[in-house]
N, C-alpha and C positions, 0 to 999 in steps of 0.2 A: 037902881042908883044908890041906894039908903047901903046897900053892902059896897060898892065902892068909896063910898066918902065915909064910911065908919072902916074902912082898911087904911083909905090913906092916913084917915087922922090918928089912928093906932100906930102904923106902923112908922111916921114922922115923929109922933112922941117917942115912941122906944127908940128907935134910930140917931137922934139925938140927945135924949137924956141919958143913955147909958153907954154913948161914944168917949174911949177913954186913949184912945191911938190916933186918930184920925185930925189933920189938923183943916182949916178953916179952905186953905186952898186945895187939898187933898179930896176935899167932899165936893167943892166946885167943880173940880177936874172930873172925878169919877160920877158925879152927875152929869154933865154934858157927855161923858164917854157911855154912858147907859143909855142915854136920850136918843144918841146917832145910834149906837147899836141898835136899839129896841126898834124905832123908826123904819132903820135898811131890814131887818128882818120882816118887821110888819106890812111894811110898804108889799112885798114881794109875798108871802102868805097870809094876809090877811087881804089888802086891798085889791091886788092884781090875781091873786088865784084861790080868793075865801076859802082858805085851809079852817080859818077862826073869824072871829069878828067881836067886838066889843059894840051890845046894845044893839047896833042894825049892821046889815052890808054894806052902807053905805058911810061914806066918810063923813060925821058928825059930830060934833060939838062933844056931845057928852064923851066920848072916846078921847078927847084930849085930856084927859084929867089922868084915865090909866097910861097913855103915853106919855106924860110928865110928870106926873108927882106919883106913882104909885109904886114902881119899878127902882127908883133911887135907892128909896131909903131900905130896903129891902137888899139892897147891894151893899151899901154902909154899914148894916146888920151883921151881915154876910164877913166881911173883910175885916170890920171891929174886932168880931169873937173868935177869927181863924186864929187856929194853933200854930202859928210859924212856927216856933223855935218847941216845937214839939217831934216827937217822932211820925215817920209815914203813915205809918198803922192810925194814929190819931188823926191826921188828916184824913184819912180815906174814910175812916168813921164818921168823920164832919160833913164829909161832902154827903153821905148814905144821909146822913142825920138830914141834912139840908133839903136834899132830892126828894124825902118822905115827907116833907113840910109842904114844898112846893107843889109836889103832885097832891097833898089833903085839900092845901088851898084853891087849889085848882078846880076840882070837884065842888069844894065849896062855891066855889063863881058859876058850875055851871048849873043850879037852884033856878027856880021861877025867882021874877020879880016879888018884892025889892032888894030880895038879897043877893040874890044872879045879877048878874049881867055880861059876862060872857060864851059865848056860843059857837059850836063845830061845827064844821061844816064836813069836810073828808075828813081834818084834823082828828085825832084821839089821844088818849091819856098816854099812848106808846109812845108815839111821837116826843111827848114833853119826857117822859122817861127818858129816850135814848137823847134828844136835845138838851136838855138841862143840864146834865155832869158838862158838855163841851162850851156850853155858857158858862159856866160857874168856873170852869178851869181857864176859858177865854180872859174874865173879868179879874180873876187871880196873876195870871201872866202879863196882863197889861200895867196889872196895881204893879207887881215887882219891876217891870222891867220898866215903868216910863212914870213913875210917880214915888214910889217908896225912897 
């Protein structure tokens, strides 16, 4: 638990003290839009065919914390520091950049307590490899196309 509540409160502060794009209902928007994504993913590989799970297999309290607060700002990060108005080449670096962070962190969650608390089940680190870039490109097409 001590490594989830020292990620969220990290990643909320950087998320928001060094948001220099993002406006007040932009972050509303792309939170709730992260919330339902993460949720209909999770609902379907974590809770109905424990691919992964946060803390236990069963649906638990402490797991609400990574479904709501942990996932956002981590998106707001993401979309803050994208190179729009840069070349392809730079974006595709971004997302490599990004992917390498995601999968460290990742690993890093899956530690014994208290700094773990997430856990595989069939799930592995490929999985979020090949998943990740089609999140990260999913959350980018929705920013341009229904918020920007």
């Amino acid at each position: 638990m001590l490594g989830l509540l020292a990620s969220i409160f990290i990643f909320n502060i950087i998320a928001f003290k060094t948001n220099k794009t993002l406006t007040t209902k932009q972050i509303a928007h792309l939170w709730m839009f992260t919330i339902a994504y993460q949720m209909t993913f999770d609902l379907y590989v974590d809770i109905k065919y424990h691919g992964y799970w946060y803390f236990t297999k069963d649906i638990d309290w402490e797991a609400f914390l990574a479904h709501k607060v942990l996932v956002p700002p981590v998106n707001l990060m993401f979309l803050n520091w994208y190179p729009f108005k840069r070349t392809l080449w730079e974006q595709v670096r971004y997302l490599v950049f990004w992917e390498i962070c995601l999968l460290a962190y990742e690993l890093l969650t899956l530690l014994p307590q208290p700094i773990g608390y997430f856990h595989y089940g069939w799930w592995n680190i490929w999985y979020s490899a090949l998943i990740n870039p089609i999140l990260l490109i999913t959350l980018l097409t929705y920013y341009k196309k229904f918020i920007k």
